[in-house]
N, CA, C and O atoms as a Maestro MAE file, in Angstrom:
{
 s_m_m2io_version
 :::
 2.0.0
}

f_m_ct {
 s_m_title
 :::
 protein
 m_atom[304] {
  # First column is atom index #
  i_m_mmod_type
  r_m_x_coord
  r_m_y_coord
  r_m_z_coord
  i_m_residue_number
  s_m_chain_name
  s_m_pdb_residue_name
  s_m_pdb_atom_name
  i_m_atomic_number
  :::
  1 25 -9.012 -30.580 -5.035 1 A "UNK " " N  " 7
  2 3 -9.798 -31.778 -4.805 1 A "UNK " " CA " 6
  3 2 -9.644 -32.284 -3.373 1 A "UNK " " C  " 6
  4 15 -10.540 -32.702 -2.639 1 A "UNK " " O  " 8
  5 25 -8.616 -32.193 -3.169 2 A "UNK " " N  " 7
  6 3 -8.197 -32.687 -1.548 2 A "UNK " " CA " 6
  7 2 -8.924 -31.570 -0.224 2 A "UNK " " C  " 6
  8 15 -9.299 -31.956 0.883 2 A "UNK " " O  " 8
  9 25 -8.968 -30.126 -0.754 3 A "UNK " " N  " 7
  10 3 -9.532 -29.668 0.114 3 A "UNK " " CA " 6
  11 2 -11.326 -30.070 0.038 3 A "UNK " " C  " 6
  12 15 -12.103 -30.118 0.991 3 A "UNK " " O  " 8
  13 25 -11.518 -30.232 -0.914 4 A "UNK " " N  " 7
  14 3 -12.948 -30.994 -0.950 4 A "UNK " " CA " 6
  15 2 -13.410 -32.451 0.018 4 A "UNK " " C  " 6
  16 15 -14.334 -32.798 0.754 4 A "UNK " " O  " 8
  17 25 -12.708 -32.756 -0.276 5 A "UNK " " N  " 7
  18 3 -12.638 -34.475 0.115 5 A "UNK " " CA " 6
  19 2 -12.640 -33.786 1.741 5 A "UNK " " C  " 6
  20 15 -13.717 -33.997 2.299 5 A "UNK " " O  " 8
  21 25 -11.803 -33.136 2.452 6 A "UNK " " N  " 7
  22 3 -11.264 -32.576 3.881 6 A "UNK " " CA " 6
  23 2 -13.203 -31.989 4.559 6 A "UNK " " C  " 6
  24 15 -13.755 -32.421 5.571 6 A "UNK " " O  " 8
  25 25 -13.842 -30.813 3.441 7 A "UNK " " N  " 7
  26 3 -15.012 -30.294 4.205 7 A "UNK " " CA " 6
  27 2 -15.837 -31.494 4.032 7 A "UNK " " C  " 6
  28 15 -16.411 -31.632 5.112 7 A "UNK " " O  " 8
  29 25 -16.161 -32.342 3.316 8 A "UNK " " N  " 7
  30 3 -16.886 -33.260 2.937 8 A "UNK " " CA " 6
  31 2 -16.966 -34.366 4.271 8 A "UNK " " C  " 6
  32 15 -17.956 -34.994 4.649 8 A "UNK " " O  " 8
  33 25 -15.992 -34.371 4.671 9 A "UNK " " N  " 7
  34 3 -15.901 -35.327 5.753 9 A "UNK " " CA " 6
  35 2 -16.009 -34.431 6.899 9 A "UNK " " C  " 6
  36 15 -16.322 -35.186 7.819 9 A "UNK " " O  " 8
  37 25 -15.936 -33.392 7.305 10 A "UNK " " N  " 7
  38 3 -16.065 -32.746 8.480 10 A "UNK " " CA " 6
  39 2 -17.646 -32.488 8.366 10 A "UNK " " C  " 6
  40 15 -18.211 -32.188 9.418 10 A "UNK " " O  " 8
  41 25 -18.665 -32.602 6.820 11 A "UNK " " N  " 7
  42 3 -19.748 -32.141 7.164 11 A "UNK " " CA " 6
  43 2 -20.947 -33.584 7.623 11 A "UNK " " C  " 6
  44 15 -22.090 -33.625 8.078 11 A "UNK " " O  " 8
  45 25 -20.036 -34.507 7.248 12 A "UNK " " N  " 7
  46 3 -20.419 -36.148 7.061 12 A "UNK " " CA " 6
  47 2 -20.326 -36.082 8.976 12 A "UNK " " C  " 6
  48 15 -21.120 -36.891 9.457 12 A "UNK " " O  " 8
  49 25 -19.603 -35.367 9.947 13 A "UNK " " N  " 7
  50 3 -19.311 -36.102 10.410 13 A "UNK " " CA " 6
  51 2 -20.274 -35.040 11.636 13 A "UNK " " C  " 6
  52 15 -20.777 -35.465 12.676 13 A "UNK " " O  " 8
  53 25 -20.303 -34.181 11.334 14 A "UNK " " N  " 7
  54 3 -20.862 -33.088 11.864 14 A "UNK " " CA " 6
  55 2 -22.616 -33.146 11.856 14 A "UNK " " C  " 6
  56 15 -23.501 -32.790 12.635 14 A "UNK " " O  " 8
  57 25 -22.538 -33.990 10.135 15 A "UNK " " N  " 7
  58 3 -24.403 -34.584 10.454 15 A "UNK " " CA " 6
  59 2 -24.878 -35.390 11.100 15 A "UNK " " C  " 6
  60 15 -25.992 -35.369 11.623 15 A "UNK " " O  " 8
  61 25 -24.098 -36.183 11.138 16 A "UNK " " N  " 7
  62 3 -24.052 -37.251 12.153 16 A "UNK " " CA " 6
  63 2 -24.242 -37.396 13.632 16 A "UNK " " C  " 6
  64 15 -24.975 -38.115 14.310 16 A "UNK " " O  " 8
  65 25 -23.492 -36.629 13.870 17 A "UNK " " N  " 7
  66 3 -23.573 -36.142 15.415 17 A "UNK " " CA " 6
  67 2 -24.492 -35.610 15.653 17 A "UNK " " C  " 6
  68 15 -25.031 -36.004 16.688 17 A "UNK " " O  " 8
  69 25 -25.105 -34.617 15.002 18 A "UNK " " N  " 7
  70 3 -26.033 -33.915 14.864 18 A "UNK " " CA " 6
  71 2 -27.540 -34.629 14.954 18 A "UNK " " C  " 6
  72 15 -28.611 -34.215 15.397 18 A "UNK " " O  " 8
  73 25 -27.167 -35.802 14.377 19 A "UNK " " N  " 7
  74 3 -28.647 -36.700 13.889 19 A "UNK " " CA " 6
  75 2 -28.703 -37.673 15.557 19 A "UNK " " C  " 6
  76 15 -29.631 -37.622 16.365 19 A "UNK " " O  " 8
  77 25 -27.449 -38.478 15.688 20 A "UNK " " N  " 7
  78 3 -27.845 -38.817 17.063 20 A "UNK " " CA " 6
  79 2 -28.003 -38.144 18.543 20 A "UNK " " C  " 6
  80 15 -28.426 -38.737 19.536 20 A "UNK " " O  " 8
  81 25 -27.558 -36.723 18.485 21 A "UNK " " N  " 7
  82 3 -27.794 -35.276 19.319 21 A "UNK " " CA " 6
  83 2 -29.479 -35.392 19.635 21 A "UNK " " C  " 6
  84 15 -30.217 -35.498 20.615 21 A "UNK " " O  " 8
  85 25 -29.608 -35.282 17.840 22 A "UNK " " N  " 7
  86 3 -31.125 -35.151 18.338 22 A "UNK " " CA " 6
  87 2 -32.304 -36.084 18.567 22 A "UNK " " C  " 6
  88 15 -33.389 -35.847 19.097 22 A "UNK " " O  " 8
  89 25 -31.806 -37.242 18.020 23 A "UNK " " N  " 7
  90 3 -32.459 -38.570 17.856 23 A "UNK " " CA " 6
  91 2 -32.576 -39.008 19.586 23 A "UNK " " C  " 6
  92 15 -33.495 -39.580 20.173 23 A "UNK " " O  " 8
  93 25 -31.363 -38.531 20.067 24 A "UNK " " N  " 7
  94 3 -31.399 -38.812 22.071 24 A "UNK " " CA " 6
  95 2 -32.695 -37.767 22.870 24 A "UNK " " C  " 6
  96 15 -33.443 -37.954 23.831 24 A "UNK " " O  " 8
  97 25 -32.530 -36.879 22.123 25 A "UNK " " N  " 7
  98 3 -33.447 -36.232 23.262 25 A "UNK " " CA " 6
  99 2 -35.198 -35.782 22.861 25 A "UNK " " C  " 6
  100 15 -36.073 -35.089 23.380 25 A "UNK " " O  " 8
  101 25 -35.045 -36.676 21.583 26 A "UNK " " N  " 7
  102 3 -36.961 -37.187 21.312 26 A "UNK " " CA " 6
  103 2 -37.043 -38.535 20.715 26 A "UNK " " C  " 6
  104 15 -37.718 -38.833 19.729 26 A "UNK " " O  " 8
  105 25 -36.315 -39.293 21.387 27 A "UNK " " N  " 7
  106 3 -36.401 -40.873 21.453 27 A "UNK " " CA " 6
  107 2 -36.411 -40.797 20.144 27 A "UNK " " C  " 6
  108 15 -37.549 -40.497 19.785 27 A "UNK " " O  " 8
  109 25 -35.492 -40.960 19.003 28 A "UNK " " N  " 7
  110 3 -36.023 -41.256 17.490 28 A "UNK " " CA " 6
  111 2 -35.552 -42.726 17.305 28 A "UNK " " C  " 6
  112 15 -35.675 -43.510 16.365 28 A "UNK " " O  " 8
  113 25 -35.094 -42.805 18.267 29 A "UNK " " N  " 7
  114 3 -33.888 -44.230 17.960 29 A "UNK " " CA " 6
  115 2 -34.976 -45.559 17.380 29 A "UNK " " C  " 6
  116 15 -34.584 -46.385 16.555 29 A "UNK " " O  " 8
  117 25 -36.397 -45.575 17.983 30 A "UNK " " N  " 7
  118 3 -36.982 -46.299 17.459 30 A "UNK " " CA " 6
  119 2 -38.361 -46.316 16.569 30 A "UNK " " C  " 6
  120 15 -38.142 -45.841 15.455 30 A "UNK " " O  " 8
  121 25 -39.527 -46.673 16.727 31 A "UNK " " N  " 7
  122 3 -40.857 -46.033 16.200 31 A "UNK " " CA " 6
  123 2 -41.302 -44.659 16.775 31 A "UNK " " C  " 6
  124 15 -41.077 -44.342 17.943 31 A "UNK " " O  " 8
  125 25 -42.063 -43.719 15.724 32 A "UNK " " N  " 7
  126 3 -42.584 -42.770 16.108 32 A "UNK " " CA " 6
  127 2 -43.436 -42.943 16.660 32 A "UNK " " C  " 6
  128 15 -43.984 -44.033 16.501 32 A "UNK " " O  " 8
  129 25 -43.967 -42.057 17.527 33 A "UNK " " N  " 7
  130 3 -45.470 -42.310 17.742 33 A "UNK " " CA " 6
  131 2 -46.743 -41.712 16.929 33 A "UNK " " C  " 6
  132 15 -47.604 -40.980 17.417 33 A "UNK " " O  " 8
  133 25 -46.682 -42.215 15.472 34 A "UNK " " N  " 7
  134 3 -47.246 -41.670 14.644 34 A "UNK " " CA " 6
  135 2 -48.006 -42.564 13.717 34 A "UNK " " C  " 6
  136 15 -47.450 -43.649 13.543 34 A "UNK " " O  " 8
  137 25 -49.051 -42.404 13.124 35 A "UNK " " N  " 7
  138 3 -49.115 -43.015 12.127 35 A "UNK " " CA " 6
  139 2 -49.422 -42.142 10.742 35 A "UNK " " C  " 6
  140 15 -50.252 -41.241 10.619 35 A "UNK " " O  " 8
  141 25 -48.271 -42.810 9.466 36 A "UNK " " N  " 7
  142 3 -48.838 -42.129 8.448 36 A "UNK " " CA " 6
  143 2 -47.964 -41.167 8.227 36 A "UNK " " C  " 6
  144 15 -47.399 -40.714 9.222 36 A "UNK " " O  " 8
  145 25 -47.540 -40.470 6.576 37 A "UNK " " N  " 7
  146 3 -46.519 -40.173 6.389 37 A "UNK " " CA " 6
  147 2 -46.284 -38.444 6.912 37 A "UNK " " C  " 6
  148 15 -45.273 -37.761 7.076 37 A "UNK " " O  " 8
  149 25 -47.598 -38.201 7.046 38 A "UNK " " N  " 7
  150 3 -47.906 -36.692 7.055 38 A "UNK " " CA " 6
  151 2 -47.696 -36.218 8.770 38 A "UNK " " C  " 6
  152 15 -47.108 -35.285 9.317 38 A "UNK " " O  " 8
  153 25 -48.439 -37.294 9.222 39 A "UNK " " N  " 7
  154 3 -48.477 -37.545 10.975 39 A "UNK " " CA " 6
  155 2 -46.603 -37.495 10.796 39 A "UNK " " C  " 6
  156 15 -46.063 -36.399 10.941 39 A "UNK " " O  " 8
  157 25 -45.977 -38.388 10.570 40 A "UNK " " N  " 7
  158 3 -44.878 -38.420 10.751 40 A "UNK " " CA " 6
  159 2 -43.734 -37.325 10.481 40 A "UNK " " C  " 6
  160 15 -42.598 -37.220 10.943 40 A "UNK " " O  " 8
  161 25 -44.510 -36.492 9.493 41 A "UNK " " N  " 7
  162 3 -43.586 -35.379 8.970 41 A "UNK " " CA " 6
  163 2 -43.874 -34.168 10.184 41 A "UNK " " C  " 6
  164 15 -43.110 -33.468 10.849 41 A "UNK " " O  " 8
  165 25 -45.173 -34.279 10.127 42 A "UNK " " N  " 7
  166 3 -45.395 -33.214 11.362 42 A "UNK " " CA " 6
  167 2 -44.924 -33.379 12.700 42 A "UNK " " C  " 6
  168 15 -44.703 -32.402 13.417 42 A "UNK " " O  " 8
  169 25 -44.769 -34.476 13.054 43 A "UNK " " N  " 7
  170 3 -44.221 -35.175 14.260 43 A "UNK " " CA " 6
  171 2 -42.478 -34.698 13.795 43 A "UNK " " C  " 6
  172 15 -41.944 -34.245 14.807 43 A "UNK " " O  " 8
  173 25 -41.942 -34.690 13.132 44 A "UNK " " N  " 7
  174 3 -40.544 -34.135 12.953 44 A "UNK " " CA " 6
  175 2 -40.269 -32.864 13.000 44 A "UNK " " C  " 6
  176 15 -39.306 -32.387 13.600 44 A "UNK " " O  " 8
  177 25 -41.093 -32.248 12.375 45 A "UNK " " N  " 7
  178 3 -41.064 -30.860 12.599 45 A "UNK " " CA " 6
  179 2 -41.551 -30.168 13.572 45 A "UNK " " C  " 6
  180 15 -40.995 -29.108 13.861 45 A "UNK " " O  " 8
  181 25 -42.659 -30.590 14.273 46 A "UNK " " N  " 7
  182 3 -42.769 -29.838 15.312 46 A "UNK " " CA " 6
  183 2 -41.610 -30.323 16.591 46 A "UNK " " C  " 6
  184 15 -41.778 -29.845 17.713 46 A "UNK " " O  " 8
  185 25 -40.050 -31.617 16.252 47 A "UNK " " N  " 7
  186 3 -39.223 -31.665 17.134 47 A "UNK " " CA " 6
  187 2 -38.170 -31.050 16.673 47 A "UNK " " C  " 6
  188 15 -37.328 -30.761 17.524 47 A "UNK " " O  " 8
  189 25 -37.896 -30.681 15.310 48 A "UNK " " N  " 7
  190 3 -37.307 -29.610 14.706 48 A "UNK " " CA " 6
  191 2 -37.485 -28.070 15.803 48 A "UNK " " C  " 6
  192 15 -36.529 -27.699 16.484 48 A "UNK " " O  " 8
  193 25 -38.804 -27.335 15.810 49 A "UNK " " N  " 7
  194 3 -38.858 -26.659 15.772 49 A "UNK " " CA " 6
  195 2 -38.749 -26.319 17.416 49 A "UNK " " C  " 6
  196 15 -38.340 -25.180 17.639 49 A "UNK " " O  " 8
  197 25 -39.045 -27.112 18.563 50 A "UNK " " N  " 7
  198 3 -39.438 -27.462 19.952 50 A "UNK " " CA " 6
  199 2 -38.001 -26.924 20.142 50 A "UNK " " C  " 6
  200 15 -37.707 -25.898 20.755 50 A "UNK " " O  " 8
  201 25 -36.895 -28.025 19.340 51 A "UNK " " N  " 7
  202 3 -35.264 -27.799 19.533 51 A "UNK " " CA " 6
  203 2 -34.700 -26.581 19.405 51 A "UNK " " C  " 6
  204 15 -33.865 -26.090 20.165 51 A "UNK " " O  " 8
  205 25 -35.436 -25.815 17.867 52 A "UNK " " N  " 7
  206 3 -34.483 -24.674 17.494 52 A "UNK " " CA " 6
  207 2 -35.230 -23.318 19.076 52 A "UNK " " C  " 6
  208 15 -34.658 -22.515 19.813 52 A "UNK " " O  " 8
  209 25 -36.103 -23.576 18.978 53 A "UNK " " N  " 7
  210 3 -36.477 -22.692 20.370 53 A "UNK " " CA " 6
  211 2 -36.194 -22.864 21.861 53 A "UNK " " C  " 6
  212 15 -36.357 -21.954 22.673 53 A "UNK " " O  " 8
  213 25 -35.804 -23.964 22.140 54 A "UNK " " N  " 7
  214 3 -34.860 -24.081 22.924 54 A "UNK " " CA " 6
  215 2 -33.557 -23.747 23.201 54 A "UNK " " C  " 6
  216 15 -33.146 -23.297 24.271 54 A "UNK " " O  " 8
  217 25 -32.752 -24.039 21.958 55 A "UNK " " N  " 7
  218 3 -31.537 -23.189 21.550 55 A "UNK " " CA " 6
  219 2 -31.854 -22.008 21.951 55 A "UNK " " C  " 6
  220 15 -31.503 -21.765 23.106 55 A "UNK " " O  " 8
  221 25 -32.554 -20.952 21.242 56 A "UNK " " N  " 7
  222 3 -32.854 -19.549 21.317 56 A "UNK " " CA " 6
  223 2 -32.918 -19.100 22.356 56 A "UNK " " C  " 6
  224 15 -32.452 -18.015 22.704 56 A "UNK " " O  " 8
  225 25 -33.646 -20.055 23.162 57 A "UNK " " N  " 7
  226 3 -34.240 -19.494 25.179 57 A "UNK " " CA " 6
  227 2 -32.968 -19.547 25.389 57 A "UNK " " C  " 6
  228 15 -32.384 -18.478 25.208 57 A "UNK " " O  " 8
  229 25 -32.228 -20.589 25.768 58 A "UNK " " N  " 7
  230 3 -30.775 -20.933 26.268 58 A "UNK " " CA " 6
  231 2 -29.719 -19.539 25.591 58 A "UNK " " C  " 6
  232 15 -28.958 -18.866 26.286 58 A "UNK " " O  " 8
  233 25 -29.910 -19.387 24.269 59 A "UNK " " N  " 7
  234 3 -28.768 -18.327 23.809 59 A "UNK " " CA " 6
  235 2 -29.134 -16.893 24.740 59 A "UNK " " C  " 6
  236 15 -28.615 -16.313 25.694 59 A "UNK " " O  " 8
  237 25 -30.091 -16.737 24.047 60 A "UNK " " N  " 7
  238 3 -30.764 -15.676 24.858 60 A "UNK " " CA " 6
  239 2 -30.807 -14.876 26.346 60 A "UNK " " C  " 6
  240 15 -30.803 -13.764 26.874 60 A "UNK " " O  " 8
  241 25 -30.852 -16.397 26.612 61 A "UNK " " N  " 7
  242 3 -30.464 -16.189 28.290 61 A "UNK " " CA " 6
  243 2 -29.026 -16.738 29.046 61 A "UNK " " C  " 6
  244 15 -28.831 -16.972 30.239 61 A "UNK " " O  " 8
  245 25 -28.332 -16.820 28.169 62 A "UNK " " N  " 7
  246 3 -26.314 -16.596 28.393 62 A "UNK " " CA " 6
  247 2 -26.312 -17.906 28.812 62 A "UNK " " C  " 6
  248 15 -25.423 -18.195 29.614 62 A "UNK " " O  " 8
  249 25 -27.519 -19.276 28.285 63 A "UNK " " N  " 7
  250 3 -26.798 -20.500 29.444 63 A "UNK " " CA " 6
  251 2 -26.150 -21.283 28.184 63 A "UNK " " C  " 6
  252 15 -26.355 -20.985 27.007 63 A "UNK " " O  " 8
  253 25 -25.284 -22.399 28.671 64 A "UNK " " N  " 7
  254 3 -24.619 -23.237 27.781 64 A "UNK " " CA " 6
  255 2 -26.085 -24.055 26.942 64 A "UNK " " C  " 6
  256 15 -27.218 -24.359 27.315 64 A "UNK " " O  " 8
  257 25 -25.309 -24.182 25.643 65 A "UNK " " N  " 7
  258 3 -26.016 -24.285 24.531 65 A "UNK " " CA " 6
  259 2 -26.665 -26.416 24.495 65 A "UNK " " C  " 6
  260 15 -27.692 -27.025 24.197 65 A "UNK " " O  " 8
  261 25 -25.131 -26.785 25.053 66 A "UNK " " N  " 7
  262 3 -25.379 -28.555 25.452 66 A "UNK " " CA " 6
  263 2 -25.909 -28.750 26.936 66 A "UNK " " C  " 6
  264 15 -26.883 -29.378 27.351 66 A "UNK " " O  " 8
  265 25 -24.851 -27.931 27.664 67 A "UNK " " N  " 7
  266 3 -24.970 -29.013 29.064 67 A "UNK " " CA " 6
  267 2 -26.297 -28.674 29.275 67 A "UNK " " C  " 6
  268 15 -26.914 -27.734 28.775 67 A "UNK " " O  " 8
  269 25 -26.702 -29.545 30.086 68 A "UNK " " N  " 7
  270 3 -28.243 -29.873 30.268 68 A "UNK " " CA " 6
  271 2 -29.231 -29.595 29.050 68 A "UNK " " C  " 6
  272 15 -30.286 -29.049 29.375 68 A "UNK " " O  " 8
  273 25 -29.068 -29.867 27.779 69 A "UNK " " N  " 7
  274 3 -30.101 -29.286 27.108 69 A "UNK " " CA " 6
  275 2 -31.334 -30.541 27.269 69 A "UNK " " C  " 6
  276 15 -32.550 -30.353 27.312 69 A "UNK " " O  " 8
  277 25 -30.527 -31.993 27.347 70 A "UNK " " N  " 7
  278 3 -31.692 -32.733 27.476 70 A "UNK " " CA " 6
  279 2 -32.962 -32.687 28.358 70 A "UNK " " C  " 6
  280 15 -34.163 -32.836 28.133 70 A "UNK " " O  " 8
  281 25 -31.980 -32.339 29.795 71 A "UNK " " N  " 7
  282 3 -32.810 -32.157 30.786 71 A "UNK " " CA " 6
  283 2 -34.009 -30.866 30.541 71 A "UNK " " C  " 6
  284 15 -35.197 -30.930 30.857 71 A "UNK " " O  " 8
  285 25 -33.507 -30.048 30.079 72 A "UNK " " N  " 7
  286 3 -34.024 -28.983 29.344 72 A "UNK " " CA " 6
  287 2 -35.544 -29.327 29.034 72 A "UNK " " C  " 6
  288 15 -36.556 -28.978 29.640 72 A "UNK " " O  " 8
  289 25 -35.406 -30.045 28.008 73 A "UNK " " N  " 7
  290 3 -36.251 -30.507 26.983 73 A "UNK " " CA " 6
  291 2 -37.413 -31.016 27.719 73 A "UNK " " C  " 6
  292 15 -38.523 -30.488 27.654 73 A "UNK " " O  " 8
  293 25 -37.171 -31.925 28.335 74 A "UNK " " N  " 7
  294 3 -37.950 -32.673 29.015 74 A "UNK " " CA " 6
  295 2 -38.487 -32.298 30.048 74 A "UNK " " C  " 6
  296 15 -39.450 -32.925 30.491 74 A "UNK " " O  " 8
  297 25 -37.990 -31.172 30.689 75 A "UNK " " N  " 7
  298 3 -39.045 -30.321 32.160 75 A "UNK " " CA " 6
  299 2 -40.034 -29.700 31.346 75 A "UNK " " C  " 6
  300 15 -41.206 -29.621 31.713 75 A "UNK " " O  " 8
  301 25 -39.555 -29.181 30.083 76 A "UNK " " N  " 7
  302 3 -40.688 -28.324 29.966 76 A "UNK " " CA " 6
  303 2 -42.121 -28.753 29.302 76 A "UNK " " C  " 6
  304 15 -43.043 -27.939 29.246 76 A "UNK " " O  " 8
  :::
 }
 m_bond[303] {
  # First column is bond index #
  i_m_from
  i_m_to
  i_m_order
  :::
  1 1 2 1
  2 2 3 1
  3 3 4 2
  4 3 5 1
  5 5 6 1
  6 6 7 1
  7 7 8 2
  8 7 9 1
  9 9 10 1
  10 10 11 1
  11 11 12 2
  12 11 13 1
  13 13 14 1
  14 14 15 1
  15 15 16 2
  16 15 17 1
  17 17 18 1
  18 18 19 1
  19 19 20 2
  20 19 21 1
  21 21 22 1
  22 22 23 1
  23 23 24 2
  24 23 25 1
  25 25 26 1
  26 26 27 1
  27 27 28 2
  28 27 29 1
  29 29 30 1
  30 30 31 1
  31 31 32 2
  32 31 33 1
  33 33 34 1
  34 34 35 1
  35 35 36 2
  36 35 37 1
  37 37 38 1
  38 38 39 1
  39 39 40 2
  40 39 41 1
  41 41 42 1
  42 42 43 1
  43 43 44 2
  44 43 45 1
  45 45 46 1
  46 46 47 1
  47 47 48 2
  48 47 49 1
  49 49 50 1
  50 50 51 1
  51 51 52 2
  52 51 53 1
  53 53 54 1
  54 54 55 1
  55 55 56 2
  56 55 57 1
  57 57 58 1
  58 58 59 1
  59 59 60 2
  60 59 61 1
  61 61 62 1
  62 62 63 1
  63 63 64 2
  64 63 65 1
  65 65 66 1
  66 66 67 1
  67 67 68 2
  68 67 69 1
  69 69 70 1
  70 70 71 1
  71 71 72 2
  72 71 73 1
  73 73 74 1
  74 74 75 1
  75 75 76 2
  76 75 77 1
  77 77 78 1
  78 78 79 1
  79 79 80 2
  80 79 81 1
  81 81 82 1
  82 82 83 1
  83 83 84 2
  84 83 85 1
  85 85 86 1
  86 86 87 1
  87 87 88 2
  88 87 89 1
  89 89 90 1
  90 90 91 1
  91 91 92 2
  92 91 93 1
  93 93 94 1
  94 94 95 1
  95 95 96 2
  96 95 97 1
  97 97 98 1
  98 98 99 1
  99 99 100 2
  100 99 101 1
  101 101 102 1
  102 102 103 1
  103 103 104 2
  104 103 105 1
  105 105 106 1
  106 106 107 1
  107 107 108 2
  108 107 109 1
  109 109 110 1
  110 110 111 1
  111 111 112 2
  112 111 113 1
  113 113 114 1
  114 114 115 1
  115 115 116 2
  116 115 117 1
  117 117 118 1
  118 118 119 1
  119 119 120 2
  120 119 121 1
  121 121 122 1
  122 122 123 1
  123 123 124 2
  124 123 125 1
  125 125 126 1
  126 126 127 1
  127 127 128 2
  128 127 129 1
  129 129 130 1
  130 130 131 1
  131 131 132 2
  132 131 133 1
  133 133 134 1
  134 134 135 1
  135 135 136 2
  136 135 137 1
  137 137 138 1
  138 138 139 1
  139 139 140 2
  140 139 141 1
  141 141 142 1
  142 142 143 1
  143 143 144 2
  144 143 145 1
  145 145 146 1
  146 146 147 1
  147 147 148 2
  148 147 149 1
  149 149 150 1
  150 150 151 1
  151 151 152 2
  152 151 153 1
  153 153 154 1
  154 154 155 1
  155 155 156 2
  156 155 157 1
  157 157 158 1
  158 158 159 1
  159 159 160 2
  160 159 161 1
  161 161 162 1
  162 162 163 1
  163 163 164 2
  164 163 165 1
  165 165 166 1
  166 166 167 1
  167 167 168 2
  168 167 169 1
  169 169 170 1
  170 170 171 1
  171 171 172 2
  172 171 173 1
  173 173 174 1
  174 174 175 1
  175 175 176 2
  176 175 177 1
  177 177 178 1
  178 178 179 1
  179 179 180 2
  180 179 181 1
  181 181 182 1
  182 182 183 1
  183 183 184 2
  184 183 185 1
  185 185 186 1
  186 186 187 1
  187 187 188 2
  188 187 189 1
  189 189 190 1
  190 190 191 1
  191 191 192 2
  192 191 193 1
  193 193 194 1
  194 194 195 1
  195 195 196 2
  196 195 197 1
  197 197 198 1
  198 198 199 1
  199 199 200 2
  200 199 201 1
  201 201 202 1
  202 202 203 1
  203 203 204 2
  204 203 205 1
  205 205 206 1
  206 206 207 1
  207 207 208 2
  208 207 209 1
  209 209 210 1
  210 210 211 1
  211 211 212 2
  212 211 213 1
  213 213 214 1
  214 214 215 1
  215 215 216 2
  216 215 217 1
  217 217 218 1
  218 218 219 1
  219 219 220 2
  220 219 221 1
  221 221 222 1
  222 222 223 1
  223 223 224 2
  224 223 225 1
  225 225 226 1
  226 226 227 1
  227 227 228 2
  228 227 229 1
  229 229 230 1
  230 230 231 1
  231 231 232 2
  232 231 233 1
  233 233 234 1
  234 234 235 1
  235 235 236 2
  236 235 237 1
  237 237 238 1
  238 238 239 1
  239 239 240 2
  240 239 241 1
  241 241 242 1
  242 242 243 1
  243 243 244 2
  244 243 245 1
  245 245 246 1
  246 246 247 1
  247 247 248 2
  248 247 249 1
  249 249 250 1
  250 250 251 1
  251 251 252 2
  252 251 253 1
  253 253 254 1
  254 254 255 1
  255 255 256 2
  256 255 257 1
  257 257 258 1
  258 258 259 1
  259 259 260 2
  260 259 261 1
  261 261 262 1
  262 262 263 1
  263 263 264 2
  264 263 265 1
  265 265 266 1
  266 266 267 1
  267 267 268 2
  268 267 269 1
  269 269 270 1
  270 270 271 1
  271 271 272 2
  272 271 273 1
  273 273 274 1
  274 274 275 1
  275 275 276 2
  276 275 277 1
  277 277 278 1
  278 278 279 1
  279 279 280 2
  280 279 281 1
  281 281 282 1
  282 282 283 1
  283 283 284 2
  284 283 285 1
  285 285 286 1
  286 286 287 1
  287 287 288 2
  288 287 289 1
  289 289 290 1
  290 290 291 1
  291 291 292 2
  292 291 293 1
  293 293 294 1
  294 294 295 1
  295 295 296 2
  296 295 297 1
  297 297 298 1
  298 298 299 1
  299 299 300 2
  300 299 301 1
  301 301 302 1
  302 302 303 1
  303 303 304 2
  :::
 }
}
């Protein structure tokens, strides 16, 4: 039980980070620029997907996976 309680909190803490990681580098912190639930879902996923291909370019091409990813994001 205790080793439960141990991943449970490393994954609590790991989403987290994760959620304001990405919430910084497509402004989520406040309104979308969307209207409507569908607009809004698509508006997530296509920053879902903008991110995971960014990752990929960066792996791909041997550069660090954080530093500069914001800047990243935003030239292109």
């Amino acid at each position: 039980m205790e080793v439960r309680r141990v991943f449970h909190k490393l994954r609590t803490i790991a989403r987290e980070n994760f959620n304001e990681h990405f919430k910084g580098f497509f402004d989520g912190h406040g309104q979308v620029p969307t209207k409507g639930l569908n607009a809004t879902q698509r508006f997530a996923e296509g920053a879902i997907f903008v991110y995971q291909l960014a990752l990929w370019y960066r792996f791909e091409n041997g550069l660090d996976l954080c530093i500069g990813l914001k800047a990243f994001l935003k030239a292109a």
